[in-house]
N, C-alpha and C positions, 0 to 999 in steps of 0.2 A: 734492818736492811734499808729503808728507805731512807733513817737518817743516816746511815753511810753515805747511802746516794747522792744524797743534796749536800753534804757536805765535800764529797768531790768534785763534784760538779759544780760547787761554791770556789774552790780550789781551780777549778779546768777555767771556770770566769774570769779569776784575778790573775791567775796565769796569761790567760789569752789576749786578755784586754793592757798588758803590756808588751806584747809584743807588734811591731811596725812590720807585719805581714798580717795582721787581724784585721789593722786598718784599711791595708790595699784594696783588698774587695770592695767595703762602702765608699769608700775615694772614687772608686773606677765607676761604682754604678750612679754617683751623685754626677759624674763628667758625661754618663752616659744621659741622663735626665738631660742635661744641660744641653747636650749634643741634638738632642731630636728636635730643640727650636730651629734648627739649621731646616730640618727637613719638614717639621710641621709649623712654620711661623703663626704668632699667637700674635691677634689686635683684637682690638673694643668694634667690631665690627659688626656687632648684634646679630653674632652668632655667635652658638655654643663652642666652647673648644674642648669638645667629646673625642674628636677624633688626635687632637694633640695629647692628650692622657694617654691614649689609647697606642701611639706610636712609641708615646715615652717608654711607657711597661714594656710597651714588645721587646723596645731594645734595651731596657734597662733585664730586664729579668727574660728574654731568650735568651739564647747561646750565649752571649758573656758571664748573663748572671748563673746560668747551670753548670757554667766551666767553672766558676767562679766557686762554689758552695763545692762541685765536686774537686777541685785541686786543694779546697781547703781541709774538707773532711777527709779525704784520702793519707792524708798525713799524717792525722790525729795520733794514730796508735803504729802507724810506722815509723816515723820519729823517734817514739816512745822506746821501740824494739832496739832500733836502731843505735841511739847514744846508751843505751840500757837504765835510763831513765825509771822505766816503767818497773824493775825490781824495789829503787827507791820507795816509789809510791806504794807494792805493794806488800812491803813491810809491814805497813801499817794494817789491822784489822777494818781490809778491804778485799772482799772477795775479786773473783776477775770477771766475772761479769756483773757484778757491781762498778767497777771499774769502766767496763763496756757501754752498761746503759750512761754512766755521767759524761762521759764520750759523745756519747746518739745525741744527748739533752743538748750538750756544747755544743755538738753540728747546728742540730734543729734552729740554734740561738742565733746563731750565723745566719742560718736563710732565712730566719724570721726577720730578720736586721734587713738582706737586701730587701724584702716583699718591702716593708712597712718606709723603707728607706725613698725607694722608688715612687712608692703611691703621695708619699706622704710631698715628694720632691715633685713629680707633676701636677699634681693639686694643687700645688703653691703657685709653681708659675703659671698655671690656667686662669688660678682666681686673681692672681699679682697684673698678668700683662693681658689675660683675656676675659671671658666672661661666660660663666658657668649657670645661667637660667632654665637648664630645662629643655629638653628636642621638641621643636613646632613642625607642625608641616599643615600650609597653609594659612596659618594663621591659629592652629591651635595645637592646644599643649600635647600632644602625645607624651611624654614623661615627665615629670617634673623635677628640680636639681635634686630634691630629697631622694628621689626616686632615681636617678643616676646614682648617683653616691652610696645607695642601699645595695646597689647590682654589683657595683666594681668591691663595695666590701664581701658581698656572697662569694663572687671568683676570685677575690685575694683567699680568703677562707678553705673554700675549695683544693685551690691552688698548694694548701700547706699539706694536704695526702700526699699527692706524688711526689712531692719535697720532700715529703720524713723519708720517702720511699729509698731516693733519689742518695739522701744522707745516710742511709744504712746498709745500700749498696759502698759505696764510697768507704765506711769503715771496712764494710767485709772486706774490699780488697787491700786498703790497711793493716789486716791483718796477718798478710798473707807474704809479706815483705818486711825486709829491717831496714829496706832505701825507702827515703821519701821521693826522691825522683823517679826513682822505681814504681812506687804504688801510685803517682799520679798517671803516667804513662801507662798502666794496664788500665785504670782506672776510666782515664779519657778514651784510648784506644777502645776497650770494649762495648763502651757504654755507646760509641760512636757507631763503631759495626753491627750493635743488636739495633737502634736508629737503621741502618743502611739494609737489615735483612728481615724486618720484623714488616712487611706491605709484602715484597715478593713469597715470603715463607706462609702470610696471612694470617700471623700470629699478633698481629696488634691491639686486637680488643685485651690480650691478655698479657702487654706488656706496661710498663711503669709507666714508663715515656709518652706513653701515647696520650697519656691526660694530663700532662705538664703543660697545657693550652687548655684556659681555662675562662677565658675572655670571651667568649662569642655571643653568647646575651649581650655582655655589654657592647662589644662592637655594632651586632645585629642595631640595639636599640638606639648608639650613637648615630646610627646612618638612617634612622627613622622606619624601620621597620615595627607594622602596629602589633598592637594588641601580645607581645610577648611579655611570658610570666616570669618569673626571679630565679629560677633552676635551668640549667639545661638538660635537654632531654637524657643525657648518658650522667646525670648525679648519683645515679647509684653506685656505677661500676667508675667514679674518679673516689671513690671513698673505698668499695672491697676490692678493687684489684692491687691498689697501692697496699692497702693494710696489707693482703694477703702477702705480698712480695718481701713489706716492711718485717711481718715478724720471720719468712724465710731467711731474709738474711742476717737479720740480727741472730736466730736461733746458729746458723753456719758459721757466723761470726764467733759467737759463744764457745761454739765445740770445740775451733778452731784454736780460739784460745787458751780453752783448757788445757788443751793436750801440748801447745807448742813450751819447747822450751826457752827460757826466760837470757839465758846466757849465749853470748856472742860464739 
């Protein structure tokens, strides 16, 4: 089973990475990188530029980059349904949720691509055009660069729960259409309104979403806030609420699968 796995998901890789909608996404968030100099200008002014990473992310990987991962995933196996593609594939002795998870892996691949795309893109222009030593106040180190760099990789880290989450939503509703335009539009649309009713309903401790922010140590410690530790207080529930969401939908994805018929 699992060399099935990797061998389509070896397949979903060389498939995706020719196509010129794979690349859109990392284009749009290295323009978005590039963009936040506008708003957070970076000089040799002997101070840290904690807070221009910090803007880059937000708008490299908020709302663009979540549109971004979910218009990409939502496609995956609509597409598939759709041109009927997905009988080709599974010709082959390839079960369908085998099939499902090399799907999930190719999303996960994707938003792993924006996270390390983004971080790795304002790092560079911090250390290129500004200067990355460490938060002072007063004249001493309250954190040091190592010790910056430790915090934004814990919340990049963090960050990939509600992403897997985020990606298996995204097939599920993939599954559930044979338009690609179709499954992005429920896809954005609900994910948008559980966002708009999940504070008034006061269901947000137990929604995905809600821990797709995952920065606030490090914001906290960029603006010289002392003595914080390398977790944030709610580390446990940004690891079991996504999981728990992740395998609901994958499992609903699954069934869904099973039973749908393959033919247009």
């Amino acid at each position: 089973m699992i060399h099935r796995i990797w061998n389509a998901y070896f397949v979903e890789l060389c498939k995706g990475i020719r196509l010129r909608f794979t690349w859109a996404g990392p284009c749009l968030v290295a323009a978005a990188v590039l963009a936040a100099m506008l708003q957070s200008p970076i000089e040799r002014d002997g101070v840290s530029d904690y807070r221009f990473v910090l803007d880059a992310t937000a708008i490299a990987l908020g709302m663009l980059g979540l549109l971004l991962i979910v218009i990409f995933c939502s496609g995956l196996i609509a597409s598939e349904l759709g041109r009927g593609t997905i009988r080709l594939v599974l010709v082959r002795p390839l079960r369908r949720v085998e099939f499902l998870i090399a799907k999930l892996m190719w999303g996960m691949t994707f938003a792993a691509v924006v996270v390390v795309l983004a971080a790795v893109g304002s790092w560079a222009l911090a250390l290129v055009f500004g200067e990355m030593h460490g938060v002072e106040y007063g004249g001493e180190i309250l954190y040091t660069g190592a010790g910056m760099a430790g915090t934004y990789v814990a919340a990049a880290l963090f960050a990939m729960f509600p992403l897997l989450a985020l990606v298996a939503y995204a097939l599920f509703i993939s599954t559930l259409s044979r338009s690609h335009a179709a499954a992005i539009g429920w896809a954005v649309g609900l994910w948008l309104l559980l966002d708009m009713v999940k504070n008034p309903l006061g269901i947000q401790p137990f929604v995905f979403s809600s821990y797709l922010e995952t920065w606030q140590i490090f914001a906290q410690r960029a603006d010289g806030f002392p003595e914080l530790g390398w977790l944030p207080e709610d580390a446990p529930w940004i690891v079991i609420v996504p999981a728990i969401w992740t395998v609901a939908f994958v499992a609903a994805a699954a069934g869904i699968l099973q039973k749908r018929s393959l033919h247009a």
